[in-house]
ChimeraX commands (.cxc) that place a marker at each C-alpha (Angstrom):
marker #1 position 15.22,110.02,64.13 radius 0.5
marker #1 position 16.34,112.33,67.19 radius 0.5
marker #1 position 15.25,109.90,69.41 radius 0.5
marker #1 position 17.90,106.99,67.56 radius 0.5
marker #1 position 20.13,109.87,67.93 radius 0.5
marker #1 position 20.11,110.14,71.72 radius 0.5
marker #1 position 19.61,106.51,72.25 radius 0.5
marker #1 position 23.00,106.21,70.51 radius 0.5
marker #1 position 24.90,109.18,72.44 radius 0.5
marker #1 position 23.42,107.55,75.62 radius 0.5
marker #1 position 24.91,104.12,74.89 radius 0.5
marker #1 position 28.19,105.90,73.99 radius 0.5
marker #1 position 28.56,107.74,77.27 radius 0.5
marker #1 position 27.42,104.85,79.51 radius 0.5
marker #1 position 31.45,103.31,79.04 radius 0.5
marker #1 position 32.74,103.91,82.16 radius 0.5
marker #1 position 36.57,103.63,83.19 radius 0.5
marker #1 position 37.26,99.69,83.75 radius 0.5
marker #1 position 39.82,98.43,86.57 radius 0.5
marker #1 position 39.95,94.96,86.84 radius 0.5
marker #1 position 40.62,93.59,89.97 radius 0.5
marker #1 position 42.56,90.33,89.26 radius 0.5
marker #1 position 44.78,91.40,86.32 radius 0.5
marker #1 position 48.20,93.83,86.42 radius 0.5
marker #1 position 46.51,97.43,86.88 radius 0.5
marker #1 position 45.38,98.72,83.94 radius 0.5
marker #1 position 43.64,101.74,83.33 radius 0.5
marker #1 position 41.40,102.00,80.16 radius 0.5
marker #1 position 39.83,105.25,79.09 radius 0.5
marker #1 position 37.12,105.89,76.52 radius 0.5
marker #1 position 36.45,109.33,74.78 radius 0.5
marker #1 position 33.51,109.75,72.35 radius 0.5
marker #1 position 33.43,112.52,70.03 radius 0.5
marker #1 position 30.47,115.28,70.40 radius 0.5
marker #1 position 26.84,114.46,69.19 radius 0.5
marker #1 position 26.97,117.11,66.84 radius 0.5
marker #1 position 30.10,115.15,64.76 radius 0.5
marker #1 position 27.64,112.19,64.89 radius 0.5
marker #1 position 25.06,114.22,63.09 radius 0.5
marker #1 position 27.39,115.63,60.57 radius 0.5
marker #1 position 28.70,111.84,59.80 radius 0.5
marker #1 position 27.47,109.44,57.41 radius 0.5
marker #1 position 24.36,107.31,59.13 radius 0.5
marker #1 position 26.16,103.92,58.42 radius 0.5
marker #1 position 29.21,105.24,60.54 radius 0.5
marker #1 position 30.26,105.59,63.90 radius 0.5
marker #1 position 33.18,107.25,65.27 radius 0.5
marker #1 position 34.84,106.29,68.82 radius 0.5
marker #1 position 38.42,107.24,70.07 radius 0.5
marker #1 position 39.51,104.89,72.77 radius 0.5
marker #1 position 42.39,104.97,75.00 radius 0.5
marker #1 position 44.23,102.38,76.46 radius 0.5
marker #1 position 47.26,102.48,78.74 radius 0.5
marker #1 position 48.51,99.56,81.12 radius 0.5
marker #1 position 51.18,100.82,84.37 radius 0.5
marker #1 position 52.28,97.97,86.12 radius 0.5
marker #1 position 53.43,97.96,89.59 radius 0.5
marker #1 position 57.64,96.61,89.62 radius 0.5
marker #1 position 60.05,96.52,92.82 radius 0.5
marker #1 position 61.56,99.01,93.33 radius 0.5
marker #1 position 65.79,98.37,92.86 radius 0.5
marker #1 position 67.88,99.32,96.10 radius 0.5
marker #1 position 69.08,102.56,95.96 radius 0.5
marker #1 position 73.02,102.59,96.09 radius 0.5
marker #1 position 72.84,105.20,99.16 radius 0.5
marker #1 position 70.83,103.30,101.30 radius 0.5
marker #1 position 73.38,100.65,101.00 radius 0.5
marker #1 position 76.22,103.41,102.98 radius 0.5
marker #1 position 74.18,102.71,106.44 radius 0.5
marker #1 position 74.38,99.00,105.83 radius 0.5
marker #1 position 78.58,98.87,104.58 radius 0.5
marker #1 position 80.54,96.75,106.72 radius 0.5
marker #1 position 82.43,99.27,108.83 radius 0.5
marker #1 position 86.24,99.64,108.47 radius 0.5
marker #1 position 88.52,97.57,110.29 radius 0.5
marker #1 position 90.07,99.99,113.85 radius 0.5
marker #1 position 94.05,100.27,113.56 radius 0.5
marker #1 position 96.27,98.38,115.37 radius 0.5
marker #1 position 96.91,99.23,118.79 radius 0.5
marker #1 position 100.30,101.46,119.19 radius 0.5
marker #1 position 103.36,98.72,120.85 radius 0.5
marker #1 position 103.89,98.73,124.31 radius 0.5
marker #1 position 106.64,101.63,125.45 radius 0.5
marker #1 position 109.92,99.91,126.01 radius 0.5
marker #1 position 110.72,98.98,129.70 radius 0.5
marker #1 position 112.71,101.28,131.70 radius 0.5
marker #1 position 116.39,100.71,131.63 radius 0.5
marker #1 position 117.55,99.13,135.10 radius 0.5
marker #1 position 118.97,102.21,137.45 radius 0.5
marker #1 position 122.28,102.91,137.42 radius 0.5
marker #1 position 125.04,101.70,139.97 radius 0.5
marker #1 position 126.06,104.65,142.10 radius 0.5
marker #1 position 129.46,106.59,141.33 radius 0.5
marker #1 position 131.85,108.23,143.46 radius 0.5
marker #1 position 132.97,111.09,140.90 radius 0.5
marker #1 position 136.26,111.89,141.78 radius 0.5
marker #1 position 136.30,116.12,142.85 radius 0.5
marker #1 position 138.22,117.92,139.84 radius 0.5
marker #1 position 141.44,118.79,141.98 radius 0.5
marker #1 position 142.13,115.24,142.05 radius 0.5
marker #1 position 141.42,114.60,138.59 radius 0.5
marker #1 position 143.52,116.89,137.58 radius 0.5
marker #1 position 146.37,116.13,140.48 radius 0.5
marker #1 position 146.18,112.52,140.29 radius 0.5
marker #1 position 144.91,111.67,136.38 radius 0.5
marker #1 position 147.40,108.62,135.76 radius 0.5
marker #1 position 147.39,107.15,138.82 radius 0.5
marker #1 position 143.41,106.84,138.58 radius 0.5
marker #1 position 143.48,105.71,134.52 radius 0.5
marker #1 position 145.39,102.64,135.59 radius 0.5
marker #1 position 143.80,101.85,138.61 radius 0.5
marker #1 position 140.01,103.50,138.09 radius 0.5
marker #1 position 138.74,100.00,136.28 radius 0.5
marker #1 position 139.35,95.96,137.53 radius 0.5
marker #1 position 140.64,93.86,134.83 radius 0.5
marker #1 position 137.32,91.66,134.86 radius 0.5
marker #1 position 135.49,95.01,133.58 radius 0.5
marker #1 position 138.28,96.29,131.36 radius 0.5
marker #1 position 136.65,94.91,127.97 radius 0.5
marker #1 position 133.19,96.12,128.91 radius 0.5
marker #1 position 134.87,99.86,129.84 radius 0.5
marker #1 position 136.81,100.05,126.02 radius 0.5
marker #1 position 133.36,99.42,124.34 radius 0.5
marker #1 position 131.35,101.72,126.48 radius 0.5
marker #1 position 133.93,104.29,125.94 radius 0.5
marker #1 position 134.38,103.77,122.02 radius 0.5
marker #1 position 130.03,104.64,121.71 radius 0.5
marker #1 position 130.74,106.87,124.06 radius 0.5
marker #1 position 133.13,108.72,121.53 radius 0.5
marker #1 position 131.19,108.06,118.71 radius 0.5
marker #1 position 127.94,109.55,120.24 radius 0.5
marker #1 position 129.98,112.81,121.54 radius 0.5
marker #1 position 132.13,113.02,118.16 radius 0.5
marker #1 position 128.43,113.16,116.40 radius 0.5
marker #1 position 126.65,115.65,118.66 radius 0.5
marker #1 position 126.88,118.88,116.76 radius 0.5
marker #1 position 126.33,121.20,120.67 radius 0.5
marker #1 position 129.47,119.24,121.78 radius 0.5
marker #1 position 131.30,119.88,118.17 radius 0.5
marker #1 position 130.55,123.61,118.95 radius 0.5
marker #1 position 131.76,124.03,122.46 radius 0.5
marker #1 position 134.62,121.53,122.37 radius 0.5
marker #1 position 135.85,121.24,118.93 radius 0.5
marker #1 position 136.61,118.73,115.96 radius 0.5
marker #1 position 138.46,115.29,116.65 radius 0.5
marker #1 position 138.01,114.44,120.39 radius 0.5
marker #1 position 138.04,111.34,121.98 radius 0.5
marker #1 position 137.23,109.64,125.35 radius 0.5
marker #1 position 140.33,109.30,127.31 radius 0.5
marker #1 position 141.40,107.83,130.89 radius 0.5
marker #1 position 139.04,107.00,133.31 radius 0.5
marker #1 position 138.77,108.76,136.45 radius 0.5
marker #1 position 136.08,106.20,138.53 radius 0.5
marker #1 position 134.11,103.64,137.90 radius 0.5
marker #1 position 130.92,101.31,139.23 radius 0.5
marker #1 position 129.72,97.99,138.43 radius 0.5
marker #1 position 127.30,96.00,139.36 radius 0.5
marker #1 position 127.03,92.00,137.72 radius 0.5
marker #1 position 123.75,90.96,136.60 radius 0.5
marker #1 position 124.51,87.91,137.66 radius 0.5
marker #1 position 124.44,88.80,141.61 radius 0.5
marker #1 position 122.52,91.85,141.44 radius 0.5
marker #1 position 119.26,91.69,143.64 radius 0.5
marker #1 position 116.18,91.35,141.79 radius 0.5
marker #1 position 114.51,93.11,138.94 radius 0.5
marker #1 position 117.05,95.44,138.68 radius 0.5
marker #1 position 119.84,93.02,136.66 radius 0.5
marker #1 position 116.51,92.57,133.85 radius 0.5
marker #1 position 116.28,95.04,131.11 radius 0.5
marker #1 position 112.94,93.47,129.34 radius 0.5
marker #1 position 113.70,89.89,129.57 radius 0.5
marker #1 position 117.74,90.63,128.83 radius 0.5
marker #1 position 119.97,89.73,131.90 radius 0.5
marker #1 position 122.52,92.72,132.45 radius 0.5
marker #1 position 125.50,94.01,133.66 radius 0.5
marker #1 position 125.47,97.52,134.41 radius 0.5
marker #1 position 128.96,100.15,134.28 radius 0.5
marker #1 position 129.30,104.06,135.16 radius 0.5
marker #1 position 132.31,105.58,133.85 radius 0.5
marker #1 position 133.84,109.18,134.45 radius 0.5
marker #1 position 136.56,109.78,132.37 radius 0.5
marker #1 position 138.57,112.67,130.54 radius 0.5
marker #1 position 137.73,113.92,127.30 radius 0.5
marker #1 position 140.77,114.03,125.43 radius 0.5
marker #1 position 141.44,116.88,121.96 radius 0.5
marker #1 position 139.15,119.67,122.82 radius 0.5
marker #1 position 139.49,123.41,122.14 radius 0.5
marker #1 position 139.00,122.82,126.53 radius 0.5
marker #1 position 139.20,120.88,129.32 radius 0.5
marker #1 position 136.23,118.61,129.95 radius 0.5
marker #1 position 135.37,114.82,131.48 radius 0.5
marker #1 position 131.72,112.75,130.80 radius 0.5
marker #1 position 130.09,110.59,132.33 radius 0.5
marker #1 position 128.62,107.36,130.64 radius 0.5
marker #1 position 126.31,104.83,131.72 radius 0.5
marker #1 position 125.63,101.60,129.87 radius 0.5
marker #1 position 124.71,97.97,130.47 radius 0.5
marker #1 position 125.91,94.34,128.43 radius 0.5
marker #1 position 123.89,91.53,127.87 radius 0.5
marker #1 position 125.28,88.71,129.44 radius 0.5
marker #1 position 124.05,86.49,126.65 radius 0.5
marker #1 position 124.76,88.28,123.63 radius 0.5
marker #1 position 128.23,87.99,122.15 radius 0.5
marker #1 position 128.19,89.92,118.89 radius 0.5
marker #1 position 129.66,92.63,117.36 radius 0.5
marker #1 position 128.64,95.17,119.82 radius 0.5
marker #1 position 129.23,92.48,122.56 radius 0.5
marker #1 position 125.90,93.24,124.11 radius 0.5
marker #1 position 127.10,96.86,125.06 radius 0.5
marker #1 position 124.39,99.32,124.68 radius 0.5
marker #1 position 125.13,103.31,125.64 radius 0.5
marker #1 position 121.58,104.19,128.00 radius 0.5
marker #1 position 122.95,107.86,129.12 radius 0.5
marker #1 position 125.59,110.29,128.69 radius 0.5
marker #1 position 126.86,113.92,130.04 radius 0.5
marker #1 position 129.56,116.23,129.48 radius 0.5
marker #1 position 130.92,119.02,131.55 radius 0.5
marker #1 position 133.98,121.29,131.13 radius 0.5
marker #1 position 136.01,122.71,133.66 radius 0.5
marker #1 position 133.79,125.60,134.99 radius 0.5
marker #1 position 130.24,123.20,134.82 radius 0.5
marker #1 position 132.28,120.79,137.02 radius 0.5
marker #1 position 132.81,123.38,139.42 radius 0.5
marker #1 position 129.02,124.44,139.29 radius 0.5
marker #1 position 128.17,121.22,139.75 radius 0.5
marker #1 position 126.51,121.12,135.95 radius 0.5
marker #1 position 126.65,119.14,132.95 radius 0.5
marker #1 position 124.77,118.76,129.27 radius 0.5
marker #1 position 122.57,115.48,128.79 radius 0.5
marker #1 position 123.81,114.37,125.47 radius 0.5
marker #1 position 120.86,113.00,123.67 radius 0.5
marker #1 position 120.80,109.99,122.46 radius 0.5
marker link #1:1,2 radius 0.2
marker link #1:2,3 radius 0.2
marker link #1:3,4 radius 0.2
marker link #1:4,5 radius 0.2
marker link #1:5,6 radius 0.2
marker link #1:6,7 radius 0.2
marker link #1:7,8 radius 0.2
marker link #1:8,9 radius 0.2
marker link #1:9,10 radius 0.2
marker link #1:10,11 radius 0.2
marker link #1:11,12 radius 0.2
marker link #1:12,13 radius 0.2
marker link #1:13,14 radius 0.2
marker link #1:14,15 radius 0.2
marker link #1:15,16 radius 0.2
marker link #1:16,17 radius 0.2
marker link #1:17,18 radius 0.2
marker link #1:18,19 radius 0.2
marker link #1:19,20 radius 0.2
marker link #1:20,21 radius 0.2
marker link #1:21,22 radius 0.2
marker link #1:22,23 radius 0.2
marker link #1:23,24 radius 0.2
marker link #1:24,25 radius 0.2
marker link #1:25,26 radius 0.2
marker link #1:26,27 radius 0.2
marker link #1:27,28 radius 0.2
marker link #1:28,29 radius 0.2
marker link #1:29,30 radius 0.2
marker link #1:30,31 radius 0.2
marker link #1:31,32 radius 0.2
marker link #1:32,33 radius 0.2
marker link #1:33,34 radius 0.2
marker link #1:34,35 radius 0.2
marker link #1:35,36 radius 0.2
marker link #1:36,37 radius 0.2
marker link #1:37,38 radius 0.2
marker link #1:38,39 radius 0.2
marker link #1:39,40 radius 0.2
marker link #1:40,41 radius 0.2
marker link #1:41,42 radius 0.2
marker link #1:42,43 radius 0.2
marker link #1:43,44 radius 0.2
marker link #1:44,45 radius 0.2
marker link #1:45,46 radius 0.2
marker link #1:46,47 radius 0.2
marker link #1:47,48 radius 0.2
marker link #1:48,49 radius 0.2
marker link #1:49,50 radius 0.2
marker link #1:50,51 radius 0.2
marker link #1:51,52 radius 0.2
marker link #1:52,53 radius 0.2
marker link #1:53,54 radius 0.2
marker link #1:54,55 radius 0.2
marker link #1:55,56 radius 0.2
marker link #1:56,57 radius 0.2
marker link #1:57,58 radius 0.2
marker link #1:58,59 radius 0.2
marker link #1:59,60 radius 0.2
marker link #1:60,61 radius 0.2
marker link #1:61,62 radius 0.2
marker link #1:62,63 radius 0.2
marker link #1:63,64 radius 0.2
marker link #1:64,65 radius 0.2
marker link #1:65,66 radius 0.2
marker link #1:66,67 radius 0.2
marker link #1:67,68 radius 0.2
marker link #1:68,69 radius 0.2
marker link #1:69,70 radius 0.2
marker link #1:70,71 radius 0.2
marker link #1:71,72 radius 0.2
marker link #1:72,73 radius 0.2
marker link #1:73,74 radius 0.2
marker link #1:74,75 radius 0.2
marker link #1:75,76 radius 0.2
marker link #1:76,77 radius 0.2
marker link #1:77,78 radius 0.2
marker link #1:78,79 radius 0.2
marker link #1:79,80 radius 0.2
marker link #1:80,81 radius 0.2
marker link #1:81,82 radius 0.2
marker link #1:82,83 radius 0.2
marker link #1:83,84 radius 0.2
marker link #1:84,85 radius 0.2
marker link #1:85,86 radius 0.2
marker link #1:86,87 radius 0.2
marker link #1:87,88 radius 0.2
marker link #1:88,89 radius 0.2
marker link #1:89,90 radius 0.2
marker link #1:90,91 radius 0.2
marker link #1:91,92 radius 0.2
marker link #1:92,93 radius 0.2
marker link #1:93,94 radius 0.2
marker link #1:94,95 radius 0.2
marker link #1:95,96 radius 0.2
marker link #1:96,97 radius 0.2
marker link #1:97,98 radius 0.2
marker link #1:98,99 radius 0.2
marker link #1:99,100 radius 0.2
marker link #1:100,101 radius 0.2
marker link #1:101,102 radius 0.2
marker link #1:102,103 radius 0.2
marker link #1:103,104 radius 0.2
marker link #1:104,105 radius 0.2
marker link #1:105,106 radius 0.2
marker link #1:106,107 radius 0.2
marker link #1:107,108 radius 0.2
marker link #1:108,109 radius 0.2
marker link #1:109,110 radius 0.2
marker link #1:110,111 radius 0.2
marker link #1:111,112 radius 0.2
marker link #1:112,113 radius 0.2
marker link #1:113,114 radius 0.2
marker link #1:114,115 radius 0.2
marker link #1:115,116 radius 0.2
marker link #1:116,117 radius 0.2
marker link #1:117,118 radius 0.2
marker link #1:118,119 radius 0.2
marker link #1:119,120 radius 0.2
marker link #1:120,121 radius 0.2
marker link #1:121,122 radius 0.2
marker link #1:122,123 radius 0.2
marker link #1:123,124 radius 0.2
marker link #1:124,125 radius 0.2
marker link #1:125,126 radius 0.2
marker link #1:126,127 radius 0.2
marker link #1:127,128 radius 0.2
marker link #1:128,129 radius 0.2
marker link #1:129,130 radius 0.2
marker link #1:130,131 radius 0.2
marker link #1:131,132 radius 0.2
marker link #1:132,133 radius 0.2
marker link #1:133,134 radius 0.2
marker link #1:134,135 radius 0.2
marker link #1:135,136 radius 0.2
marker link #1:136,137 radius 0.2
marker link #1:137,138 radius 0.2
marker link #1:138,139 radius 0.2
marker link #1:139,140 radius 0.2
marker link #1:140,141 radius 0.2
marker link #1:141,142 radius 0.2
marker link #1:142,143 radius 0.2
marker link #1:143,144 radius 0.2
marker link #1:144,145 radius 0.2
marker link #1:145,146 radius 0.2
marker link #1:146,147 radius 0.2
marker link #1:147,148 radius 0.2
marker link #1:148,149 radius 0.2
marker link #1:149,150 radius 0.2
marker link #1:150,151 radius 0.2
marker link #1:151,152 radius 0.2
marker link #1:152,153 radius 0.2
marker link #1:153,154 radius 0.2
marker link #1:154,155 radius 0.2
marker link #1:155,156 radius 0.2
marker link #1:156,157 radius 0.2
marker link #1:157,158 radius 0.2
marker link #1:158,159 radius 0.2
marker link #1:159,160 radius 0.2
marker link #1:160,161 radius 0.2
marker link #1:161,162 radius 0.2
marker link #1:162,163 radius 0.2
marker link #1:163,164 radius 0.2
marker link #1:164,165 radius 0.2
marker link #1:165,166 radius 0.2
marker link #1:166,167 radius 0.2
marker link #1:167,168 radius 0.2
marker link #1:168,169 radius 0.2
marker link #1:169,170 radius 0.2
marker link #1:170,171 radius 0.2
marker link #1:171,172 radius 0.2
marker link #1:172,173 radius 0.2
marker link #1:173,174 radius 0.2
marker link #1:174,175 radius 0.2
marker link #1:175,176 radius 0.2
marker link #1:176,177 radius 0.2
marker link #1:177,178 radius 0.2
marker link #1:178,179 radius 0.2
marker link #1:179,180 radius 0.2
marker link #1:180,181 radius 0.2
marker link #1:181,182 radius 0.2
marker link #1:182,183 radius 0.2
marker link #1:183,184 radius 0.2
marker link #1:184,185 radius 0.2
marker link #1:185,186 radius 0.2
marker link #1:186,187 radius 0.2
marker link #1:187,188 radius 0.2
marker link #1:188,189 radius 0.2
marker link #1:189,190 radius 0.2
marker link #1:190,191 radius 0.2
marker link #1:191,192 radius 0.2
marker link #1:192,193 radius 0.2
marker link #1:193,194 radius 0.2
marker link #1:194,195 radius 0.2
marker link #1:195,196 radius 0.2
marker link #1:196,197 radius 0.2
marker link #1:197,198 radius 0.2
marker link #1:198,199 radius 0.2
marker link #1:199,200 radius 0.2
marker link #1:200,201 radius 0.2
marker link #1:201,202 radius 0.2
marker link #1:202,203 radius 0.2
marker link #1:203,204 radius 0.2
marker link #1:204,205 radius 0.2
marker link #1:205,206 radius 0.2
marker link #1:206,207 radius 0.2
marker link #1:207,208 radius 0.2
marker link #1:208,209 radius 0.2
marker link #1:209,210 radius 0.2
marker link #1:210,211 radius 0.2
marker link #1:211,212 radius 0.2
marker link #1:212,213 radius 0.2
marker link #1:213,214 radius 0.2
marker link #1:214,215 radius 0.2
marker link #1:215,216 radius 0.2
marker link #1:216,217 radius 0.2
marker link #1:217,218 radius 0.2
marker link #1:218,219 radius 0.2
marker link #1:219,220 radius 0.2
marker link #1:220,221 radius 0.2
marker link #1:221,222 radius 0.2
marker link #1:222,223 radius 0.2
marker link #1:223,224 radius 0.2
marker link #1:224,225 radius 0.2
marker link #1:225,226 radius 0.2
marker link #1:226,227 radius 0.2
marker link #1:227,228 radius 0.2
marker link #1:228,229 radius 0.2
marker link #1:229,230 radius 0.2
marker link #1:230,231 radius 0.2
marker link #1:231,232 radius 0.2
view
């Protein structure tokens, strides 16, 4: 009888752990209870607790981080315009000295500007007086309410028969004026200096006229040889 007995606990721990090599990986495990339960057991009845648990092997998903190295990058701005071009150089004025100005103011307001330019010279002056009227340094030193009066001098030069690059502001054909000219309704005396330039081809409400520069100067800057840029 005790040698059934180990015959039968030898059979029971000869199961070994299978892993078949063809199928999904499964692991099966066997555990067998102790002799002694065997013994305590009814003879017709055997008692085995099995095991059986099957992993399989699956791909792996993409993880949603290692998908940032592989994001299509972002799209560089724009590259800033070009800088506009350089406004042609202005014609070269003979200011008129203030003793003559003030001698001789008339005289120079009806003769200071041809007739050809006369149209040009009203429109220059009238941004002229807009810009200056607008400018709160110039409200300060010179008051409420002024305006651009007679013209002292003046120089032209037609796009038309300049030389060069110098009548082309971009790909606009100009004509270029300087005017010095009395500032007229100030708490003081004091004259400016305005530079603009027309577009031959543009005839609309500004008539082509554009303001490129502008100083002012009263009576003691004049003498000093001084003036304030007026920004634009």
């Amino acid at each position: 009888m005790h040698s059934i007995i180990s015959l039968v606990v030898a059979t029971i721990a000869a199961v070994a752990v299978e892993i078949p090599c063809c199928q999904s990986f499964t692991i099966r495990t066997t555990t067998s209870l102790h002799p002694q339960s065997i013994l305590s057991s009814s003879p017709h009845q055997c008692y085995r607790y099995s095991h059986t648990s099957s992993t399989r092997l699956r791909p792996s998903s993409p993880s949603p981080w290692s998908q940032l190295n592989h994001s299509t990058p972002a799209t560089p701005p724009p590259p800033p315009p070009p800088p506009p071009s350089s406004p042609p150089p202005q014609p070269k004025l003979k200011r008129i000295p203030l003793p003559v100005a003030l001698a001789g103011g008339l005289f120079l307001f009806a003769t200071s500007v041809p007739p050809s330019q006369k149209k040009f010279a009203r429109k220059l002056l009238a941004l002229s007086e807009e810009t200056l009227r607008s400018d709160p340094t110039i409200a300060m030193e010179l008051g409420m309410g002024i305006e651009a009066g007679g013209v002292f001098a003046s120089s032209y030069i037609d796009g038309a028969g300049s030389d060069g690059a110098d009548a082309l502001w971009g790909e606009r054909t100009v004509d270029r004026l300087v005017l010095q000219f009395q500032i007229n309704g100030g708490a003081t005396w004091a004259q400016g200096v305005a530079y603009g330039v027309q577009d031959r081809n543009d005839c609309g409400e500004d008539d082509g006229v554009t303001l490129l520069a502008l100083e002012v100067a009263n009576m003691d800057a004049v003498l000093n040889g001084q003036s304030f840029q007026v920004p634009l």
